[in-house]
C-alpha positions as a printed Julia matrix, in Angstrom:
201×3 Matrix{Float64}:
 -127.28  178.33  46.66
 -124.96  178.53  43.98
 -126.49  179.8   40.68
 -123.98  179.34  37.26
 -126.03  182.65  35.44
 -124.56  184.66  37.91
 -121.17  184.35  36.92
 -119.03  186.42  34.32
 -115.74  186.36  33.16
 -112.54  188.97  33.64
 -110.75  187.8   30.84
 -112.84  184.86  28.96
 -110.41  182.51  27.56
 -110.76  180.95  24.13
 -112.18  177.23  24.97
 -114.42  176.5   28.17
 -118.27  175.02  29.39
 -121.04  175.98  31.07
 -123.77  174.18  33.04
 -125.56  174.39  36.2
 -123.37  171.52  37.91
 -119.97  171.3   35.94
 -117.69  174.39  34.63
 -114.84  173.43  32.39
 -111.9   175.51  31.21
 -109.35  175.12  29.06
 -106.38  177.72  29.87
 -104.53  179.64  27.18
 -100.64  179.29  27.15
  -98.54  182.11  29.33
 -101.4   183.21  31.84
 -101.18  183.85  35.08
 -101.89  185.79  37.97
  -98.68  187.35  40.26
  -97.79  190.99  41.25
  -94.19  192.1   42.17
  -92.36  190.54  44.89
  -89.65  188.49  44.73
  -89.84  187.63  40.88
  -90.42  191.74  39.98
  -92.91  191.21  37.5
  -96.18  191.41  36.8
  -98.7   189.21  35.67
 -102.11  189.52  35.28
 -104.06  187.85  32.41
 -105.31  184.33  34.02
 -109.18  183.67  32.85
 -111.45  184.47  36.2
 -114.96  183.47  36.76
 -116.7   184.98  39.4
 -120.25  186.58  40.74
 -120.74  189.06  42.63
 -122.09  189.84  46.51
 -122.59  191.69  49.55
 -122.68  189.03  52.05
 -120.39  189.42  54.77
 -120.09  186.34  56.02
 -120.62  183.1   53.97
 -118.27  179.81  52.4
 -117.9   179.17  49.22
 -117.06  175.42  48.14
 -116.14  173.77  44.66
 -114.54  170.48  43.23
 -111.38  170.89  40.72
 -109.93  168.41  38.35
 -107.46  168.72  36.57
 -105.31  167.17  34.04
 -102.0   169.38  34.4
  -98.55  167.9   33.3
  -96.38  170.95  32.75
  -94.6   173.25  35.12
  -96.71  175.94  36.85
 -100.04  174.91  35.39
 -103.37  175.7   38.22
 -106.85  175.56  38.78
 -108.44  176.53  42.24
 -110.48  178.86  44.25
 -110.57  182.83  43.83
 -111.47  186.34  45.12
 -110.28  189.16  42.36
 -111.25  192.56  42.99
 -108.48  193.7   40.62
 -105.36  194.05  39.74
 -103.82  194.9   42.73
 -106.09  193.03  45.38
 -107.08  189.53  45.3
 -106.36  186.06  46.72
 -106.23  182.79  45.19
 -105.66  178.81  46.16
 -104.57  175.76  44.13
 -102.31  172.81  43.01
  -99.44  174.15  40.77
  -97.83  171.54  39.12
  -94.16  171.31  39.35
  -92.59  167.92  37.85
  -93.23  164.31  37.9
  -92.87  163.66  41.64
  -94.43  166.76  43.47
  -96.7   169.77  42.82
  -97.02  172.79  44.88
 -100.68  172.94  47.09
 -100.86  176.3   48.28
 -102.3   180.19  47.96
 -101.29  183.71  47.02
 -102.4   186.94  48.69
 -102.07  190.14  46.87
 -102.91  193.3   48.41
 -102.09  196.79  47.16
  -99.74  195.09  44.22
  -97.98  192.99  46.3
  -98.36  188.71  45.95
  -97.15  186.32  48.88
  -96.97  182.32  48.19
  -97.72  180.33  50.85
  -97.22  176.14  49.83
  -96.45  172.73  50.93
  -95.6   169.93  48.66
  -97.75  167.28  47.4
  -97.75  163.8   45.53
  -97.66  164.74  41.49
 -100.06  161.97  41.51
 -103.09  164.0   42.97
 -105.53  165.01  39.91
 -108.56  166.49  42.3
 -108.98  168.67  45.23
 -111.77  170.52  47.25
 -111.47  174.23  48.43
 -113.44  176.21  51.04
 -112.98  180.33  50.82
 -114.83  181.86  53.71
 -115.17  185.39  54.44
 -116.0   187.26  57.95
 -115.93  190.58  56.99
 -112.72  191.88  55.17
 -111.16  188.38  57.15
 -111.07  184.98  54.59
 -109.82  181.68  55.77
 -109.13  179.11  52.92
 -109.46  175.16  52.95
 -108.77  172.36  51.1
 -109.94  168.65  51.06
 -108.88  165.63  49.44
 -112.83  163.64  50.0
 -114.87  167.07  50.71
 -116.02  166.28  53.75
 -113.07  166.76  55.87
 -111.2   170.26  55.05
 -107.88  171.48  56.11
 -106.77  175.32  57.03
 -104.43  176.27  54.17
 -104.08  179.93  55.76
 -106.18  182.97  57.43
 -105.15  186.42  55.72
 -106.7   189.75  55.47
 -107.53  191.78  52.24
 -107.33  195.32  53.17
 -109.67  196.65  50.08
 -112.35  193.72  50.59
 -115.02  195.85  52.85
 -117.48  196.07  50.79
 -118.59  194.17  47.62
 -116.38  191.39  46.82
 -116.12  188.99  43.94
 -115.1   185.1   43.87
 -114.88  182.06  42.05
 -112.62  180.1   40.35
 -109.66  180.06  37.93
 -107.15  178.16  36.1
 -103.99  179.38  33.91
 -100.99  177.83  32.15
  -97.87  180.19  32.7
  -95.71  178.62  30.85
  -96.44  177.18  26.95
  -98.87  174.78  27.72
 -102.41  174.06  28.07
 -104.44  172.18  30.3
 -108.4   171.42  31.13
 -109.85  171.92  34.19
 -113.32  170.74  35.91
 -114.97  172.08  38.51
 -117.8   170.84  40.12
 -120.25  170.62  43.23
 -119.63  174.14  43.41
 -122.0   175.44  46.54
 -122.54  178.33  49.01
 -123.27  178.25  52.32
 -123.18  179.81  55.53
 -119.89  180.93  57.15
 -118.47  177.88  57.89
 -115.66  179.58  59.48
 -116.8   180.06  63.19
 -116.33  183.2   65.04
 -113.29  182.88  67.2
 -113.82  181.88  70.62
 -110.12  181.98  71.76
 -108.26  184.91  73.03
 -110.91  188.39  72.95
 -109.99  191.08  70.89
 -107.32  194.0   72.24
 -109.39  197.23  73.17
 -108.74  200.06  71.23
């Protein structure tokens, strides 16, 4: 069960909306979240609204919308334990005919970006983060019903507590709001794997 008074912010930005069903933010010009590689610098200033638990294994699922017209600007799914370690999934906009749908990893300081291109057309989309362990696998869904694997990654410092939730952030000069709703938790969606067993060690 999903409870909004659990939440709390790293970072509150200046305008946003609280209820039990329906979270709105809107982001703050030049935020983001990145570390390092590739680009060499270092962001880390995006809004983040998460809770707190202990739960090994468990799926967490919320609605965005989104109203984004200018390059870069996101709204999605999130795990931030800090600055250094984290993961995060969303639709960056990129121009009038495609955005980016895709996710960032960031362990020890270190970001990857993992995307596919999508109609600039699509305002809403669905995520699924589940965790097994120190394991997360993240989704995404167009109707909610029917999710997709977006990728299955490892975060190295995620073996204890963790904390998740959601995001948005305009890294350029602009400014955006973004809605997020039928936000739920569940069991572990995510099945154990029943493929190949595990090497011995």
């Amino acid at each position: 069960m999903f409870n909004s008074s659990e939440l709390k912010w790293t970072r509150e930005p200046k305008s946003y909306t609280i209820s039990d069903n329906k979270i709105e933010i809107t982001t703050n010009p030049h935020t983001d979240l990145w570390q390092r590689t590739y680009y060499h610098f270092r962001n880390d200033n995006a809004p983040v609204l998460q809770m707190t638990t202990s739960e090994k294994f468990f799926s967490f699922v919320v609605k965005t919308e989104f109203d984004s017209k200018h390059r870069f600007d996101q709204c999605g799914v999130v795990m931030y334990l800090d600055s250094d370690n984290w993961l995060k999934a969303s639709i960056e906009y990129e121009n009038e005919k495609f955005q980016h749908l895709g996710s960032v990893v960031t362990n020890h300081g270190y970001s990857d970006w993992a995307t596919t291109a999508i109609d600039a057309s699509v305002k809403s989309m669905w995520y699924r983060l589940s965790r097994r362990e120190d394991d997360f696998c993240i989704e995404c869904s167009e109707d909610g019903e029917n999710f997709s694997q977006m990728r299955v990654c490892h975060v190295w410092d995620a073996t204890e507590d963790i904390q998740f939730g959601i995001y948005a952030c305009s890294p350029e000069d602009s400014s955006f709001t973004a809605t997020f709703t039928n936000m739920d938790i569940t069991e572990c969606k995510w099945l154990a794997h029943d493929g190949q067993k595990p090497d011995e060690e």
